[in-house]
Each structure stands twice: as C-alpha cells, then as structure tokens.
N, C-alpha and C positions, 0 to 999 in steps of 0.2 A: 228719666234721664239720670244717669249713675256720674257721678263724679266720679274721676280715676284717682289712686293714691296714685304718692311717688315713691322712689328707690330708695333709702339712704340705709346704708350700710346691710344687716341681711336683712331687711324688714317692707313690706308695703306699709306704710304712715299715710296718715291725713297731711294734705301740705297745708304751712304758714299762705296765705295765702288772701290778696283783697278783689281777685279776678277772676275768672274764668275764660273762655275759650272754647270752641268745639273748629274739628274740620270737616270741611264740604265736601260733597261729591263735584270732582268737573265736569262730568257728563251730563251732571240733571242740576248741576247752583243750588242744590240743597243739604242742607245743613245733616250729617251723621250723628245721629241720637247719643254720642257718648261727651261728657262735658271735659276737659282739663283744666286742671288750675295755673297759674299764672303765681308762680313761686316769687315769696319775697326775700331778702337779704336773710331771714333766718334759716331759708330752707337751705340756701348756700351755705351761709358759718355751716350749720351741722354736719353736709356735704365734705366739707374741706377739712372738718378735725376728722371726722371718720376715714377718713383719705390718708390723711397725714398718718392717722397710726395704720394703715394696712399697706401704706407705702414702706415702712418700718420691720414691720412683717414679711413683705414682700424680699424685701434684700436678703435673707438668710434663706429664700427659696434658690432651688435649683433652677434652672433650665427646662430638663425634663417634667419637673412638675409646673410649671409655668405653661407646656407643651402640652400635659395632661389636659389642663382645664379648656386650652382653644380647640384641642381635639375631642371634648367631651360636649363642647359648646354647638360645631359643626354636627355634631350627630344629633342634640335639641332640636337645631334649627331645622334638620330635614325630618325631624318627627313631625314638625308644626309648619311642613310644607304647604299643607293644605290652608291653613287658618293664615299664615300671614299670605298667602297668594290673596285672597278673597278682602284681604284687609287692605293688601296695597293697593287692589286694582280698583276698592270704592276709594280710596283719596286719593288717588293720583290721576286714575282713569287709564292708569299703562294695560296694557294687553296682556291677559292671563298668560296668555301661550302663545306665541314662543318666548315674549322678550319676561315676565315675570318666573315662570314657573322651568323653562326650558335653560335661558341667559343668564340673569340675574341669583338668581338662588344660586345657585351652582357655582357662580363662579365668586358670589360670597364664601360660600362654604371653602371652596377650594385654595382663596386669601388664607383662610385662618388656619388653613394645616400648611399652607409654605409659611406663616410666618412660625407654626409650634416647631416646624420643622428648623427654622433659622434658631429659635429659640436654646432648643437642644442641641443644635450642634456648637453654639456660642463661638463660631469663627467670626460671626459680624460685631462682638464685643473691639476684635483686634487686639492681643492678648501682646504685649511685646514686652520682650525682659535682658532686661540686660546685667548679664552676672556679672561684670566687671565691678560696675558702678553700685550694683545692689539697689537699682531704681527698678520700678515694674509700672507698666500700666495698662488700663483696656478702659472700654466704654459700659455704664452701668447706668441704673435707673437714676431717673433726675428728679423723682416726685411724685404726687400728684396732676395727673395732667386732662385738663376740661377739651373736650372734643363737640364741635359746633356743625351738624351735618347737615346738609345743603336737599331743596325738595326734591332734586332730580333723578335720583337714584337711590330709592326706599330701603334697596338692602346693600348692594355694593358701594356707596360710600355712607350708608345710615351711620348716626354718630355712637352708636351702640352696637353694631358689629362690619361698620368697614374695615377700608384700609386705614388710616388714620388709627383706629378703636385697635386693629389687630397689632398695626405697627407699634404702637405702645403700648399694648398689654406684654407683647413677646418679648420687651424692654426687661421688662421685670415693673410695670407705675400700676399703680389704681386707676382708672378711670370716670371722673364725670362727666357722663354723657349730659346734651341739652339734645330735647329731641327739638325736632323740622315740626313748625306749627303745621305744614303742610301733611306731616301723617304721623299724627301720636298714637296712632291706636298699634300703626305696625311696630314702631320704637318699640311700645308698654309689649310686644309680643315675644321680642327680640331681650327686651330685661328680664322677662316669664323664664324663657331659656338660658341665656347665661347665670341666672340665679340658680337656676335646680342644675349647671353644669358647675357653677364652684361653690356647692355644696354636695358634688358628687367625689368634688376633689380637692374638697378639705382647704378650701383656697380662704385667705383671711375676710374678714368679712369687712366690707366699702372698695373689694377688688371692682365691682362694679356697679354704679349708681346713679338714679335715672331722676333728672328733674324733667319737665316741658316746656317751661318759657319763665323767663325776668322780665324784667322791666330794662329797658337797653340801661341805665347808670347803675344796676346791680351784677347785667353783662360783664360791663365794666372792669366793673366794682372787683369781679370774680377774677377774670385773666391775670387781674394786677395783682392781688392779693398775693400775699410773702409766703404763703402757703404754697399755692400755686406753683409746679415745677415747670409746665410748657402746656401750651395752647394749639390743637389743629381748627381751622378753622377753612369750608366751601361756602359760599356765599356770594349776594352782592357789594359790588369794590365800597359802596358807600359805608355799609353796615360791619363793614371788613377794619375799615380804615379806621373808624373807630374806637373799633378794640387793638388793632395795633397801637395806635398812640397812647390808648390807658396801657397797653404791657409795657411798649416801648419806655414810657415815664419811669416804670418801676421797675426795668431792666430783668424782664420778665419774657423767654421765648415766645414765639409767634409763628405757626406755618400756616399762612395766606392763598388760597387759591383764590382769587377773584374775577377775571376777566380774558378772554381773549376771544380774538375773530380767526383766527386761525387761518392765514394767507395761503393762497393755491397759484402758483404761477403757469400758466398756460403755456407753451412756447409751439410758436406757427406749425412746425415740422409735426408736431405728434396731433393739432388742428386736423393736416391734412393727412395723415396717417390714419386716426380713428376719430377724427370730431364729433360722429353720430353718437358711439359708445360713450365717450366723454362727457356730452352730454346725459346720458343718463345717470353714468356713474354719479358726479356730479351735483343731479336734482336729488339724484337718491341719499348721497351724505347729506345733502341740505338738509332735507325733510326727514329724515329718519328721526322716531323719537320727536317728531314735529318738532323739527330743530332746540332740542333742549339738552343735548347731550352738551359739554364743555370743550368737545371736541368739533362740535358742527361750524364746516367751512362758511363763515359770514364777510368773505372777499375773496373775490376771484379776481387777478390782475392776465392780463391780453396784449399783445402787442398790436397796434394799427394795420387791419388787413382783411381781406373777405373771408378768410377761412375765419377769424374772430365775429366779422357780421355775421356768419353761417349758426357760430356755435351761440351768439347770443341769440337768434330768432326760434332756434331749437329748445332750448333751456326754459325761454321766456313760454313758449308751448308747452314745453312738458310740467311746468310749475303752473298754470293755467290747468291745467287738464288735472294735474293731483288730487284725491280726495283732501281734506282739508282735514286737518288730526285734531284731537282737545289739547289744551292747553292748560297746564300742572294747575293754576290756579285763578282765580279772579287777578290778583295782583302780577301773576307773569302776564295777562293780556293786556290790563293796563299799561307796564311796562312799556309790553313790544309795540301797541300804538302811540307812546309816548315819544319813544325810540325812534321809528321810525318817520314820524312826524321833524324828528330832529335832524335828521338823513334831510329827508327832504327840504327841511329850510337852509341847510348852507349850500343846497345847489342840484342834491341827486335828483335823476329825474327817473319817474314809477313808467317801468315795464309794464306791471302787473300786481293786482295783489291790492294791496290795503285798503281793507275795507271789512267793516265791522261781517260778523257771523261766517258763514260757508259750510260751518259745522254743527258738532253737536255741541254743550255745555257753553267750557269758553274755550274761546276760538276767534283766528283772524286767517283772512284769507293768505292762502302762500304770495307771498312778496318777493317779486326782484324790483333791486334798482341799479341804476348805470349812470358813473360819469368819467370823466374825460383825468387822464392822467395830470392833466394841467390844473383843473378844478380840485382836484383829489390833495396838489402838492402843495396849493395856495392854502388850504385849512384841514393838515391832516387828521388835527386833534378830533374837530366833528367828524371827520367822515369816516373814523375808528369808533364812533360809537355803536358800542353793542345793543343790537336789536336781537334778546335773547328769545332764540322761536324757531317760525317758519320763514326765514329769509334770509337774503343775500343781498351783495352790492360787489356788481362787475365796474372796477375800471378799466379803463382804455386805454394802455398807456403810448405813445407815438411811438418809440422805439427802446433798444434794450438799454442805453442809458438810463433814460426817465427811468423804465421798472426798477433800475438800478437805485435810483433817486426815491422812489418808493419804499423802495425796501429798508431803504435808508430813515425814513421818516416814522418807518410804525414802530409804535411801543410794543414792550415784550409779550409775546407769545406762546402758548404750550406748542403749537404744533406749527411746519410752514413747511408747504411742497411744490415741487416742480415737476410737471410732466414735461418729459422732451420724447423726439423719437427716436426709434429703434436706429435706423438707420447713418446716424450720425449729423443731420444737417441741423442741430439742433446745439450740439457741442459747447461748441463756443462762446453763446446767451449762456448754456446754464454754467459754464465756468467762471462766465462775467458776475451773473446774478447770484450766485450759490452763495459766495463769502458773504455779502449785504444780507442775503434771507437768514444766515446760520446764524450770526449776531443778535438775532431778534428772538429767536424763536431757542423752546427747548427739547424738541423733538423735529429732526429735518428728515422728508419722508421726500422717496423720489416714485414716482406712477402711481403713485397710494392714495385715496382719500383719508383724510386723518380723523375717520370719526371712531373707528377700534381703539380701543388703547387695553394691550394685552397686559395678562398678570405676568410680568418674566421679569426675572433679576433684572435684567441689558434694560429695563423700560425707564424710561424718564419720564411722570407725568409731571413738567414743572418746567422753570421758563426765567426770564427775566422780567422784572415787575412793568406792566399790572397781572399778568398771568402768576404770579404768585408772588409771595415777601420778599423772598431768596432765592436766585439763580441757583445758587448750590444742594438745594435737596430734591428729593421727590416726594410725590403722593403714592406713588403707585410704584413696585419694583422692591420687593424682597428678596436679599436684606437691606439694602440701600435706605428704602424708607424709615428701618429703627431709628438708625443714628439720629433724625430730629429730635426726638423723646429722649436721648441719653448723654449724659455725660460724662469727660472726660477724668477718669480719677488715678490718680497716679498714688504709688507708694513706694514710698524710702526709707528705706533699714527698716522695712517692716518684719515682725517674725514670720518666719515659715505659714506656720498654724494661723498667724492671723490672713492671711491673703484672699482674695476672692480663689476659689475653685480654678479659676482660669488662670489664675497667678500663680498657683503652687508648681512643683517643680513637674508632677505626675499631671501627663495631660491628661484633665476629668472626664474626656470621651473617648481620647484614644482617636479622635479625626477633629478636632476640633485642631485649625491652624492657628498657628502663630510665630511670630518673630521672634525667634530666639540668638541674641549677640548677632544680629545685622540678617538673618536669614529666616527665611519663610520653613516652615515644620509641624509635622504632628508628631515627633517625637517627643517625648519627657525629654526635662533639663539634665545636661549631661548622659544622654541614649546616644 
C-alpha cells in the first residue's frame, strides 16, 4: 500500500498529516490499494503562502502565457488518456466508453482551451477607460483561490482541471485544488499533468497545488483565511453551507453549487402529441449517469387528465424495466435511501423502485414516486428534497393555476422546462406557467430534457439558491464564469507605464474589446 504525496508548490512532499484514507471501487465495495492522507492545518498554511507568492508572480504575467500553460495542460491530459480513463472508471465505476474516454475527457480538454482562449484575448477583463476623467478599470486576479470538486464528474468539474480550476487559472489566480475523496488517484493524475505543463511554461511555482482531504474546521479554516482570494465549491448543500458561513464571517468569496431537482413541466397538448416518446425521453434523463448528473430531472409536474395517467403508467414501466446503474459511492446510496425514505414520509406514494440492490456494487433500485398537487403545496420544503440518484417524483397538479402555485413554491433551480405542443393548444398554460418557472430556475429549457449542460459562452450553469450561492454567476460558460475569481480594480492618474496591458493606450492584442469614452472598441486610445 503506497501512501500518495501532496502538491505544494513545484514539489510532491510527504503531508502533515494524522489520517489516512483510500477510495473504493463501486462496482465490487473494495477498497483500491493506493492510501491518502488527510492533510492538517499545516499542509494548508504552507498551501496558501506558496499561493500568495505565485499569485504575485502571476499578476505581471500576460494573458498569452497564462493561455500557454492551459493549452500545454490540455495536451498532458490527452497523453495520459489512457491512465486517468482506467483510474476514473475503478473509483467512480462510469463507463470507459463512451461517457469517460469519448464525453468527458474531451470536453475537459476542450473547457481549458476556451478558457486560454478568453485568457488571451482579455475582452472578459472589460477594459474601460475614460480619458476625460483619467480613471481606467478592468477585472484582474483576486488571489489565491481553493476549488472544492464534487464526485460526479472526475474530469469535467474535477477540482484540478474543470471549469471552476480553468475559470480561475485563465483569471490570472493560483490554485488549491482539494481533491473528491471519491477519486484521488485520478485528481493526483491530473496534478502529474498540469505540473510537467507549468513547467513546460515557465509558470510560477504553487500556480497549481494539490492536497486530498482536511478535516471539515481546517475546510473551514482555509475558505476563510485572509490569504484566501475566492472559493469554488460542488457539493452537498449541508457540507456547502458550512463553508459559506466560515467565508461569509470573513467576507471572503464563495461560488456554491449545491442542489437542485431540476422541474419538467408537462403540458396535456404535447401528452397527446408525443406521450409514448416523452416518456422515454424522460426515463432516459432520469437515469442517465444513474441519475447523478446535477442536471437530472427529480420532478415532473402534470396537469389532471388521462393523457397524464397514460404517461405515468408508461414511465413507471419503462423505470421498472431499466437495468439498474452503480452508484458513485457507499455514501450517495445511503443518501438516496435516506432521501427517499424522506419522500415518502410526508406523503409520496412509491410507483416503483426502492429497494435495496438490483445491481451491481452500490446500487438502488430505479425509483418513481407520485403525489397530488395539493399534497406537494401543503409541504413543499419535503417534497423538494433531493434524492440524488436513480429517481423522480411526478406531481399531479389539478389544473394550470395550482402548477402555477407550484412553481411558485420551489426553491431555486439550475434548470426548469416545459414541453407544450407543436400545434398551439398548449399556448396559453405555457404563457401562464413560463413567468412562475423562469423565477426559480437558471436555465429555462422548452421540449429539452435538461440533463446536457453545454460548454458555450450563452450557457448558464447556475440558478437562484439552493442551486448555487448567487443567482448572478455561472459554473459553466466562458468567459462569463472568470468574473467569480476576479476583481474589480480601477486606476486614477495612474502613469501610462504603470497600467495593466489592457489599460494602456495600445490595445495589447489588437482584438481585445473595450470601452473607450462611453463606446465598445478594439481600437488603441485615440485610433
């Protein structure tokens, strides 16, 4: 059994350390031969001064060479296609191919050249200058910034090369990663690469640095710290909230993605248009990724009617009939039978489903449950609880008021859709219901299942809370998602020569836009 070092600054070290750790296979509940350690408050201090000076270093880099090291990093990680496929798919139990080695790699790699790409072109700084006043300002690096990555997605939100990781490196910040106890070995694969890609590019050393696990009051401890410039953070809302109230205390940034069930509004017309296909569409966002994506629909709302009986008997079939997928960990099966249990004591009542095994590792059987719009209105807080997994919960609502009254009751949301049909008799509902769903949610999707969530500028992954800290940012959508990680720094009667590159008068790319005296431009000042 090899204990792993950690990351701090260019170096693998032995960690401070009174614990250890290893992660399992889901598939077989056995323990994977490699051991981690369980870093203490000192493996952090040393963390965060080596930070602090490569965040120092960092600020007199360019753009282009900030763009160097994420494009040098992207071509690592597809050297070592091979080794982290085989690494994520013993601790996660995801699928080599298509979803680790065809999905996922790819479209990590593909984050980190839009973000070197935002990088270098420094329009997402917002450069604006006003020669009247001889005031100038844009958005720069804020710091040091710890990234917290979530089990569900080992390379595109891992905390050592997602979006979070990419959105604040292409800032211009250092990063300390915490890897996911749920796969340290692909994390420690992912720091292997970005270390031999910023030392291919000369980049300061603690640009990137890799601990495994604290002890949740050294968490804490870290977010809050004065050092500390901003915190990304996927998770659950319990383990989330936590660390928001230590930043929050020390007036310390925080981007939260925590929770959401992601609402599907049904409406009759498009029932009887396509309700056989709906149905599938439907079971199949459920269960993709055995409902572990952040995007997986965990409420379907219905209007009272037989084309709604139609589509619940079919669904309730097609989730009965599902192979049954593993589930990321010991602790998300506990979870979703905890969860679900909880469903069910304020009133849902089981289609199908719950019930220990069906598969292989851990595993629960696919779950639907169903209750009545009235029941759903009387205790919305329980019957919003996330059963993060293979399941759903259809309400019934009597007519489009009530769904209107629904909509009106659920807490914030990344995603919320309405199918209506083609034909127009459907209109009316989704005009009534639209304004109440758009309120809630931060992405409004119409005939879509909302379990994709594309890498595109236009993308919003983000919502009003508990779907994350802040309605105003994203997770996902470059360049949108820098601005968390940066801030706002203005200069007055600064000289020429002292300016950021984007502040001087010669625009430094020659396409990089900016506001010049009230107007959008890539001209030089005075062209």
């Amino acid at each position: 059994m090899t204990l792993q070092k950690i990351l701090i600054g260019d170096q693998w070290r032995d960690a401070n350390h009174a614990k250890t750790f290893q992660a399992d296979n889901p598939a077989t509940k056995e323990a994977l031969p490699d051991e981690y350690p369980v870093s203490t408050w000192d493996d952090c201090d040393a963390a965060l001064n080596v930070a602090v000076s490569a965040a120092v270093a960092m600020r007199a880099l360019s753009g282009d060479r900030v763009a160097s090291f994420l494009e040098a990093y992207a071509d690592q990680i597809e050297q070592r296609k091979d080794a982290l496929v085989e690494m994520a798919n013993a601790e996660t139990a995801l699928p080599k191919a298509p979803r680790l080695a065809d999905v996922e790699l790819p479209r990590t790699t593909n984050q980190l050249r839009q973000a070197a790409t935002a990088a270098r072109d420094g329009s997402w700084t917002m450069p604006t200058i006003d020669t009247a006043s001889g005031i100038r300002s844009c958005y720069g690096l804020i710091g040091p910034v710890c990234v917290f990555g979530p089990n569900n997605f080992p390379f595109a939100f891992n905390s050592i090369s997602g979006g979070d990781f990419a959105a604040a490196i292409a800032a211009g910040n250092p990063v300390i990663a915490k890897a996911n106890s749920s796969h340290p070995g692909t994390t420690r694969i992912f720091a292997e690469a970005a270390r031999a890609a910023a030392q291919a590019t000369e980049m300061p050393a603690g640009t990137v640095q890799l601990i495994y696990r604290t002890s949740h009051e050294d968490g804490e401890r870290l977010v809050a710290d004065s050092r500390t410039g901003a915190t990304g953070y996927t998770g659950s809302r319990s383990a989330g909230l936590k660390l928001k109230a230590a930043a929050d205390a020390a007036g310390k940034p925080i981007y939260l993605e925590l929770s959401s069930v992601n609402p599907v509004v049904i409406l009759p017309g498009t029932l009887e248009e396509r309700g056989d296909e709906l149905a599938g569409e439907f079971t199949t966002s459920c269960l993709m990724g055995v409902g572990q994506f952040c995007t997986n629909p965990g409420l379907v709302v219905l209007l009272k009617g037989d084309s709604s009986d139609k589509f619940v008997a079919a669904v309730t079939e097609k989730f009965s009939a599902a192979p049954v997928g593993t589930l990321l960990s010991k602790g998300v099966e506990s979870s979703l039978g905890e969860n679900l249990a909880a469903l069910r004591q304020v009133g849902a009542e089981l289609l199908t489903g719950d019930t220990d095994g069906g598969g292989t590792g851990y595993c629960r059987a696919n779950t639907l449950l169903r209750a009545s719009g009235s029941q759903f209105l009387s205790n919305p807080e329980g019957f919003q609880t996330e059963a993060f997994g293979n399941s759903s919960l259809i309400v019934i609502a009597d007519d489009v008021d009530q769904a209107c009254e629904i909509a009106d009751s659920l807490e914030g949301n990344l995603t919320g859709c309405i199918y209506s049909d083609t034909g127009g008799d459907d209109d009316a509902a989704y005009d009534k219901i639209a304004p109440h769903l758009r309120a809630r949610v931060g992405r409004l999707l119409n005939d879509k299942m909302p379990t994709g969530v594309a890498v595109s500028p236009a993308m919003n992954h983000g919502g009003p809370y508990p779907a994350t800290g802040h309605p105003g940012f994203t997770a996902v959508g470059i360049p949108a998602s820098l601005i968390r990680f940066a801030m706002l720094q203005c200069y007055d009667n600064v000289r020429p020569h002292r300016l950021p590159a984007g502040l001087q008068d010669a625009n430094p790319s020659g396409k990089t836009w900016r506001v010049i005296d009230g107007s959008w431009s890539q001209a030089d000042v005075g062209g």
